[in-house]
C-alpha positions in Angstrom: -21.8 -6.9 -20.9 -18.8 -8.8 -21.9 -16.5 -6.5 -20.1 -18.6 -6.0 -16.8 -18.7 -9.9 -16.7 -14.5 -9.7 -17.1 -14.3 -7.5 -14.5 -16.6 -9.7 -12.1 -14.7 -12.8 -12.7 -11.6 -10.7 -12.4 -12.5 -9.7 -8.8 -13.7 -12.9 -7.2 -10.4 -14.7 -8.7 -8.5 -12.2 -6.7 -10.9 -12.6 -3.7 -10.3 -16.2 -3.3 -6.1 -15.8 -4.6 -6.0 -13.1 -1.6 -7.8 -15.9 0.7 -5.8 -18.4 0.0 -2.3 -16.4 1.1 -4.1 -14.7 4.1 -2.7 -18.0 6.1 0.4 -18.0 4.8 1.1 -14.2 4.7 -0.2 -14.3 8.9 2.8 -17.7 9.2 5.0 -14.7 7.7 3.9 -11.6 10.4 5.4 -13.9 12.4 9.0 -14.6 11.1 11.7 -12.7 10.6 11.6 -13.0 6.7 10.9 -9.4 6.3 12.9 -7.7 9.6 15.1 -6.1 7.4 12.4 -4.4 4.7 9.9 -3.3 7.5 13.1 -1.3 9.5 12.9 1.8 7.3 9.3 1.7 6.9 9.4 1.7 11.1 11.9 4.7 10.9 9.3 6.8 8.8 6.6 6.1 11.5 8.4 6.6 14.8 9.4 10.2 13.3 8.8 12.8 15.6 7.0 15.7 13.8 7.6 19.6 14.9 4.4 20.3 17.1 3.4 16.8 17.4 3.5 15.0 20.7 5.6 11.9 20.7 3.1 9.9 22.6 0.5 10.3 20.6 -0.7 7.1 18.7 0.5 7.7 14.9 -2.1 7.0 12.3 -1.8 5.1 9.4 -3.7 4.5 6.3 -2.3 1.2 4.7 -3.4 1.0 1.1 -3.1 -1.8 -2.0 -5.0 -3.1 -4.7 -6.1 -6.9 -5.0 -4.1 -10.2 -5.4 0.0 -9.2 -4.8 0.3 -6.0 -3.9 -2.5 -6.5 -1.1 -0.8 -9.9 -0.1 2.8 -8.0 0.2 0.6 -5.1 2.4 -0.1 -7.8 5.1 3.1 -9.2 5.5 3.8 -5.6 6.3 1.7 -5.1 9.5 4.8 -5.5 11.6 5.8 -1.8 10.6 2.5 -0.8 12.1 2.5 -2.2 15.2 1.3 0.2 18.4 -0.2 2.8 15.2 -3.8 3.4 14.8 -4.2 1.7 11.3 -7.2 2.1 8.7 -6.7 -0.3 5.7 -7.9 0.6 2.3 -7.8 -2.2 -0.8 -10.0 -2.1 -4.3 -11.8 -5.7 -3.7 -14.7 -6.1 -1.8 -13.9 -8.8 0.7 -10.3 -8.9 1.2 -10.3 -6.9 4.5 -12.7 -9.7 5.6 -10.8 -12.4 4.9 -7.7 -10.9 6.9 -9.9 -10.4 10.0 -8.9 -6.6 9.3 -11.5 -3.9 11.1 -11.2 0.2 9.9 -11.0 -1.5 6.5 -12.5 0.8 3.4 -13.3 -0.3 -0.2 -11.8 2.1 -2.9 -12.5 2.3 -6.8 -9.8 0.2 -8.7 -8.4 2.1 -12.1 -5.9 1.7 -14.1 -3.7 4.4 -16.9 -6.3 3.4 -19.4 -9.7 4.4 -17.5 -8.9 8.3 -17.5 -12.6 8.8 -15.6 -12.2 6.0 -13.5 -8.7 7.6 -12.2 -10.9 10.9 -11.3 -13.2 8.7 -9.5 -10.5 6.9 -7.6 -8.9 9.9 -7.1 -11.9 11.9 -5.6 -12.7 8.5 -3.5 -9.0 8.6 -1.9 -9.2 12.1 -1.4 -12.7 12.4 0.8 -10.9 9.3 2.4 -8.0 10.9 3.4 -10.2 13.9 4.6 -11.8 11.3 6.8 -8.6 9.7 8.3 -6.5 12.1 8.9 -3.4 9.5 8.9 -0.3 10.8 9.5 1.7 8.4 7.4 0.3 6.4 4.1 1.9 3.1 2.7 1.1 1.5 -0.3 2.2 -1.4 -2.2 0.7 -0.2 -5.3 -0.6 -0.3 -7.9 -2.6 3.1 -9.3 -4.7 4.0 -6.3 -2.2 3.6 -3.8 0.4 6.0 -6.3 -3.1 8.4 -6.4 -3.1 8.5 -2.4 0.5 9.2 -2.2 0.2 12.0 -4.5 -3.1 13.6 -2.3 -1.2 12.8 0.7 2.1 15.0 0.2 0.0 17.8 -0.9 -2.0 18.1 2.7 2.2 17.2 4.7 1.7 13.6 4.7 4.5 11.3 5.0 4.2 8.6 2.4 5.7 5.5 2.0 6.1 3.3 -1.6 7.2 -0.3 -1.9 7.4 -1.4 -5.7 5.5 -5.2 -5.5 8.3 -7.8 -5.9 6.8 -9.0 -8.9 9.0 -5.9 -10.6 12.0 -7.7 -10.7 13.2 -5.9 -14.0 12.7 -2.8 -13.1 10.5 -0.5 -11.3 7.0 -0.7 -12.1 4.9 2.9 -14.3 3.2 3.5 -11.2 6.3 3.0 -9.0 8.9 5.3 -11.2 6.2 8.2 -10.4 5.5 7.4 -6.8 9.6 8.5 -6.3 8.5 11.8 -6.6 6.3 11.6 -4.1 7.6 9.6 -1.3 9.2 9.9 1.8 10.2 6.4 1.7 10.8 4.8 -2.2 11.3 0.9 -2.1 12.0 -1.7 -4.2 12.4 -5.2 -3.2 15.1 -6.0 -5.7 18.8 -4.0 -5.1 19.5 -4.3 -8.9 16.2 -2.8 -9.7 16.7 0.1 -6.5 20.3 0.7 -7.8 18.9 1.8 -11.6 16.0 3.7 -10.5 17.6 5.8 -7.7 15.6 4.1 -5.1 16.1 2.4 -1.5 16.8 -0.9 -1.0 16.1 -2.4 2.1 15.3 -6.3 1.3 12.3 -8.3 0.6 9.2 -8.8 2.2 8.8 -12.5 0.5 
């Protein structure tokens, strides 16, 4: 009961942390703060694909977990801009408060939960079967390293950015997503530099 009750209070603090920066994340969209870290993340989109028609709209499923990494996401929408894009977060709400429509509600795990990592994983999967996106983009954590790892198995481009919060070095999740990425950011060039990864600037 204890735990359940954790969990609760867990999600609606990072419901009303996420509504709180929605404002200030949509000021953001509309500066040049992040130019330089959406430009690469633009380059993997625009990619013409062998047998794929260069007009077609390019379909995108956008995916983070509560509080930061979803917060980093929006600031992100830039790099999306003239795609067809679903959204995909672990906390009931959030796609609400950003006025986000094709919005879907995924099970949050974490390294610990070894059957709620099947559960996530079987969620994202029949999710991705849905979509059909041509490109996914997460800014973590574990479900969004999960839907990379589905993705490249089906020939889906994938793109990771490692939360800014990892200013040490790159986060568990984010040292794995490398092999699995099109596109491997982090937001720090120190951090990028030891792990092997791109560095293209920050999105805060």
């Amino acid at each position: 009961m204890a735990a359940h009750t954790g969990r609760v209070n867990e999600e609606e603090s990072g419901r009303r942390r996420s509504a709180r920066v929605c404002s200030g994340a949509a000021q953001l969209r509309g500066s040049n703060c992040a130019f330089r870290a959406i430009q690469p993340i633009k380059k993997v989109i625009a990619r013409e694909e062998k047998g794929v028609s260069e007009y077609r709209t390019r379909r995108i499923l956008a995916i983070a977990s509560g509080g930061g990494h979803w917060e980093q996401l929006l600031i992100l929408q830039p790099a999306f801009s003239g795609c067809d894009v679903h959204y995909a977060t672990t906390l009931e709400g959030l796609a609400d408060h950003s006025r986000l429509s094709n919005a879907h509600l995924i099970p949050d795990c974490n390294r610990d939960e070894k059957l709620r990592i099947l559960y996530s994983a079987f969620s994202l999967f029949r999710l991705l079967m849905r979509i059909r996106p041509d490109i996914v983009v997460t800014t973590g954590a574990l479900p969004g390293l999960l839907a990379l790892m589905i993705a490249r198995r089906f020939g889906i481009r994938t793109v990771w950015i490692d939360s800014i919060a990892n200013a040490e070095e790159m986060s568990l999740a984010g040292q794995t997503a490398g092999r699995h990425s099109d596109l491997w950011l982090s937001q720090w060039p120190d951090v990028a530099r030891a792990a092997g990864a791109d560095y293209s600037g920050a999105v805060l």
